[in-house]
C-alpha positions as CSV (number, residue, x, y, z in Angstrom):
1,X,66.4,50.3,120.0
2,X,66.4,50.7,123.8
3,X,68.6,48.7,125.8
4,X,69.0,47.9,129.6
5,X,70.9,46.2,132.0
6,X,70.7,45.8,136.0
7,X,72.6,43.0,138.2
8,X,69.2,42.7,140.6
9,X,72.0,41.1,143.5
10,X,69.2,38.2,144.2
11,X,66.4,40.5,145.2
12,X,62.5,40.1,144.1
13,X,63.1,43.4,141.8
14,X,59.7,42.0,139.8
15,X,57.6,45.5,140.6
16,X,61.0,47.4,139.6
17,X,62.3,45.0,136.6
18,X,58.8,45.9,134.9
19,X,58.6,49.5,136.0
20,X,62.1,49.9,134.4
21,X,60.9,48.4,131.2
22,X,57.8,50.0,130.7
23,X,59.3,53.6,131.7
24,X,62.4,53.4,129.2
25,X,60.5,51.6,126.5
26,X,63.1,49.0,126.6
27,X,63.4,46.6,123.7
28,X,66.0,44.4,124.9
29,X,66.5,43.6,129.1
30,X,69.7,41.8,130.4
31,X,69.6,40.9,133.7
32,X,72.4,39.3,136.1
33,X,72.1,37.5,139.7
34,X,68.7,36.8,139.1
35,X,68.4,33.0,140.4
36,X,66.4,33.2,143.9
37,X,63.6,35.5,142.7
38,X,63.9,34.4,138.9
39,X,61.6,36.7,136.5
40,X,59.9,35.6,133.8
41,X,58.9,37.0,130.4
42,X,55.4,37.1,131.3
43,X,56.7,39.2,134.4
44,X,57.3,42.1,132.2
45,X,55.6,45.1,131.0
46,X,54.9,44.1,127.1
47,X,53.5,40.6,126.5
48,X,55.8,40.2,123.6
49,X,58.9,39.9,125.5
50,X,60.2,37.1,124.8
51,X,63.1,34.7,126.9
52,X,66.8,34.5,125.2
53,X,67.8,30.8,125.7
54,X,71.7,31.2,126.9
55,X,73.3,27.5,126.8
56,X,76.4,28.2,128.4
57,X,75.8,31.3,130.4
58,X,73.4,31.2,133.4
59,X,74.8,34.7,135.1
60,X,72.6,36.2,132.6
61,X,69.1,36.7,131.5
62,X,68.4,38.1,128.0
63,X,64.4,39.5,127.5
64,X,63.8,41.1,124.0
65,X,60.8,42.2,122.2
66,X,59.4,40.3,119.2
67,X,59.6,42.3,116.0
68,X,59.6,41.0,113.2
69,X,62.2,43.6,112.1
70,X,65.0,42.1,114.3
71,X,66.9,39.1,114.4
72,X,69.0,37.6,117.5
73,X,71.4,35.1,116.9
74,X,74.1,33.7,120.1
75,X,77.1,33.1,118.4
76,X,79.3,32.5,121.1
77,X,79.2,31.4,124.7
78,X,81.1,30.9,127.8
79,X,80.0,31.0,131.4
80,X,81.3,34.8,131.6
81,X,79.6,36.3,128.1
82,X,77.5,35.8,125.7
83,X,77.9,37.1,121.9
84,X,74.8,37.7,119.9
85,X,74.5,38.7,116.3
86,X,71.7,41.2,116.4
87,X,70.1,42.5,112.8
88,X,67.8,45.6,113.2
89,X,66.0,46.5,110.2
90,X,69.1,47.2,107.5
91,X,71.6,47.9,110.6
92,X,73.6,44.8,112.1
93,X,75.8,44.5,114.7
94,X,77.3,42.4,117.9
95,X,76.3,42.5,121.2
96,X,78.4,41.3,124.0
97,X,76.9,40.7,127.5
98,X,78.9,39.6,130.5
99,X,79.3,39.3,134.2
100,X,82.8,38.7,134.8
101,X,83.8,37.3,138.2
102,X,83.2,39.4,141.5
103,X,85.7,41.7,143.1
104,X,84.8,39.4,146.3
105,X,86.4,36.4,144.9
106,X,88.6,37.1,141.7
107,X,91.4,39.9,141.0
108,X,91.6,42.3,137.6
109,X,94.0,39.4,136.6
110,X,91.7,36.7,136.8
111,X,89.1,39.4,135.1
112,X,91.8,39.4,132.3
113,X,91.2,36.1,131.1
114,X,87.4,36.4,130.5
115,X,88.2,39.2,128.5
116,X,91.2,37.7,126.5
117,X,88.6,35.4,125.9
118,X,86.0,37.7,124.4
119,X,88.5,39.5,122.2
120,X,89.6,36.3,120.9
121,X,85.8,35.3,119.8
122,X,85.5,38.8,118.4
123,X,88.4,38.1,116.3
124,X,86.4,35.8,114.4
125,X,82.6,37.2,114.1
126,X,83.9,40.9,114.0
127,X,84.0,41.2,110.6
128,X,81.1,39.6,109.4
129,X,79.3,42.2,111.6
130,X,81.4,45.8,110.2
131,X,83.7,45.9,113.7
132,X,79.9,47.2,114.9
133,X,80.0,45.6,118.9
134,X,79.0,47.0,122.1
135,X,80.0,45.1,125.2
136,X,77.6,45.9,128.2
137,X,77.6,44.3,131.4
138,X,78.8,44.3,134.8
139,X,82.6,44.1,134.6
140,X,83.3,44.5,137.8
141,X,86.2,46.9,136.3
142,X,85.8,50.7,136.7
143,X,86.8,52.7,133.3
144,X,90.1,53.4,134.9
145,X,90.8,49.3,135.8
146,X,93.9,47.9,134.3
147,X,91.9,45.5,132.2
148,X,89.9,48.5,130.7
149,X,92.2,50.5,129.5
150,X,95.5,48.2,129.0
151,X,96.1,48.3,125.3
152,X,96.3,44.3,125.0
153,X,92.6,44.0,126.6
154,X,89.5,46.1,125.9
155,X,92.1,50.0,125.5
156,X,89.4,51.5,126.0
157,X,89.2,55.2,126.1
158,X,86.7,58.5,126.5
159,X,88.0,60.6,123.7
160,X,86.1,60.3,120.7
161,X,88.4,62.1,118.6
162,X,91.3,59.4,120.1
163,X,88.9,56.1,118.8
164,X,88.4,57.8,115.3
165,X,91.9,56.3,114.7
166,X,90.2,53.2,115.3
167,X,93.7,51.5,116.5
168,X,97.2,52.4,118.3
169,X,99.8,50.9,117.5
170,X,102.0,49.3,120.9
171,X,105.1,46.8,120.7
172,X,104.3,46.3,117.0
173,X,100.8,45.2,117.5
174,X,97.9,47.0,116.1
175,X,95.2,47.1,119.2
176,X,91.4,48.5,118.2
177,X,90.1,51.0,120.5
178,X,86.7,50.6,122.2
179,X,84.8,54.2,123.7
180,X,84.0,54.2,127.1
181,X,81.4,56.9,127.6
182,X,81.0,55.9,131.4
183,X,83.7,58.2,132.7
184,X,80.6,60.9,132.5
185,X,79.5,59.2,135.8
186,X,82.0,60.4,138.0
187,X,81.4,64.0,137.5
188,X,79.7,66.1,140.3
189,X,77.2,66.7,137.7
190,X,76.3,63.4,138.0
191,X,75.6,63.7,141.8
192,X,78.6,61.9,142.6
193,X,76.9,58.5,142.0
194,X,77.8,55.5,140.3
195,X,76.9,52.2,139.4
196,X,77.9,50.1,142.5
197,X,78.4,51.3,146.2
198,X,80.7,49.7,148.4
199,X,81.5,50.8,152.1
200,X,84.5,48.8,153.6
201,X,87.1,49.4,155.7
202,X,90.3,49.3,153.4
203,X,92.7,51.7,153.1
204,X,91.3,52.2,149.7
205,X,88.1,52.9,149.2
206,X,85.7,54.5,146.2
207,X,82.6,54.0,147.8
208,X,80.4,54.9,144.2
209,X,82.1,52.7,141.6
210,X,81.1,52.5,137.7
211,X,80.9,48.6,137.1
212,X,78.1,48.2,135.2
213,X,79.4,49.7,131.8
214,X,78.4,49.8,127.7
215,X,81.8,50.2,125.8
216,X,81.3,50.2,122.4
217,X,83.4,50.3,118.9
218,X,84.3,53.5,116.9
219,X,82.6,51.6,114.1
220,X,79.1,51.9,116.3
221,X,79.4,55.0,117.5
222,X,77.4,56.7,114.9
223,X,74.4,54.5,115.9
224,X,75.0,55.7,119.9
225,X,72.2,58.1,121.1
226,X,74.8,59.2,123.9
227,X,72.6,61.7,125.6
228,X,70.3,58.6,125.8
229,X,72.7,57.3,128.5
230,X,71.6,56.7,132.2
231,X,72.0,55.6,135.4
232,X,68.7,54.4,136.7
233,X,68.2,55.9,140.1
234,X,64.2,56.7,140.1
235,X,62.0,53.5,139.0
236,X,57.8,53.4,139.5
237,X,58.6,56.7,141.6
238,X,60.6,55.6,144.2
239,X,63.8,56.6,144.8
240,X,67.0,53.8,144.5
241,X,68.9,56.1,146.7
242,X,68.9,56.3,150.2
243,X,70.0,59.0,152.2
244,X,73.3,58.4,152.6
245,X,73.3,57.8,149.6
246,X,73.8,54.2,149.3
247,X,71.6,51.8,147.0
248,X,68.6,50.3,148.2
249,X,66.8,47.2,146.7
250,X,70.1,45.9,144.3
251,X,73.3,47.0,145.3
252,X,73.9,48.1,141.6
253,X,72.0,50.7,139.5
254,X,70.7,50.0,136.0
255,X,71.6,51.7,133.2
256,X,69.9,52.1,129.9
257,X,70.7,53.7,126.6
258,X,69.6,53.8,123.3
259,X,70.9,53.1,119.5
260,X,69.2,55.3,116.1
261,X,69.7,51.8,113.7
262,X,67.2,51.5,110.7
């Protein structure tokens, strides 16, 4: 199952939604900001995509192929995420999308509470699904954020061997560990891009930042193609890059990746 995600800023990304789908034989598309130039199933490269319904949610757009193999299901909502039971073949597991609140307008504290919110939800459909869950989305976070690492929010980490313990233990409270394999993206052998650029004038400045992110549980790591993983920066032959190596057409990258469930 190929998966993709891309926060399109706004823009009439049509040509390059498609192009993106067709090229990485995506299955499932989610797609944020997409409200002035809205795309369609029909817009997309396989007739059989068909439209998620999200009640609750209208930052995102869900697109997945009919098969009669899989089975979506939302079983939660808010205006920040979406949790969907998805059943692939014999293989079943929860997907989490979000778009939590903009670095423009909110703080990694006000972040916090869409996530407290998600954990809490996951509390209850978790184990129905195995612990299986991947949360993908634009988090707004980098891997290093407070609310990505904290052990009381998502603790994440990017040691494999670390997860395999499935839980740590702080203040008395058991915490479950989610891997983060985005930390990848801020090697040079990455080309020093990201997910996001941002040029300000702040004392403090990243420029490439990873926000768009897949974090998943140890439970569903044996179903992660992680060499699979990418950031998007080619689509239909053009180049997303610039030469200064900011973004054009979105101000974000997609990325993609795939999961080996039969």
């Amino acid at each position: 199952m190929n998966i993709g995600f891309w926060n399109l800023n706004n823009k009439d990304l049509i040509a390059e939604v498609k192009g993106l789908a067709f090229e990485k034989s995506l299955d499932l598309i989610v797609l944020a900001e997409n409200f002035r130039h809205p795309i369609n199933s029909k817009d997309l490269s396989d007739p059989n995509f068909q439209y998620v319904r999200l009640k609750l949610n209208s930052r995102l757009k869900i697109f997945s192929l009919v098969s009669k193999n899989t089975q979506l299901r939302i079983l939660d909502e808010s205006p920040y995420y979406s949790i969907i039971g998805i059943t692939q073949c014999n293989t079943s597991f929860l997907l989490v999308v979000l778009h939590l609140p903009s670095k423009l307008w909110a703080t990694d504290d006000d972040r916090s509470i869409p996530i407290t919110a998600i954990l809490e939800a996951l509390k209850l459909h978790e184990k129905n699904f195995y612990n299986r869950t991947i949360v993908l989305g634009d988090f707004n976070l980098n891997p290093f954020s407070k609310p990505m690492i904290h052990a009381g929010l998502l603790n994440t980490t990017n040691c494999k061997k670390t997860v395999s313990n499935l839980k740590r233990k702080v203040a008395g409270t058991q915490c479950s560990y989610f891997y983060n394999p985005m930390w990848k993206f801020f090697s040079k052998d990455f080309d020093g891009f990201g997910t996001y650029y941002f040029h300000g004038s702040g004392a403090v400045i990243f420029k490439w930042n990873v926000f768009d992110q897949v974090i998943l549980r140890p439970e569903m790591l044996k179903f992660f193609d992680e060499p699979s993983l990418e950031v998007v920066t080619t689509i239909n032959g053009i180049d997303l890059v610039l030469k200064n190596k900011n973004i054009r057409k979105s101000d974000h990258f997609p990325i993609t990746f795939s999961l080996i469930v039969s």
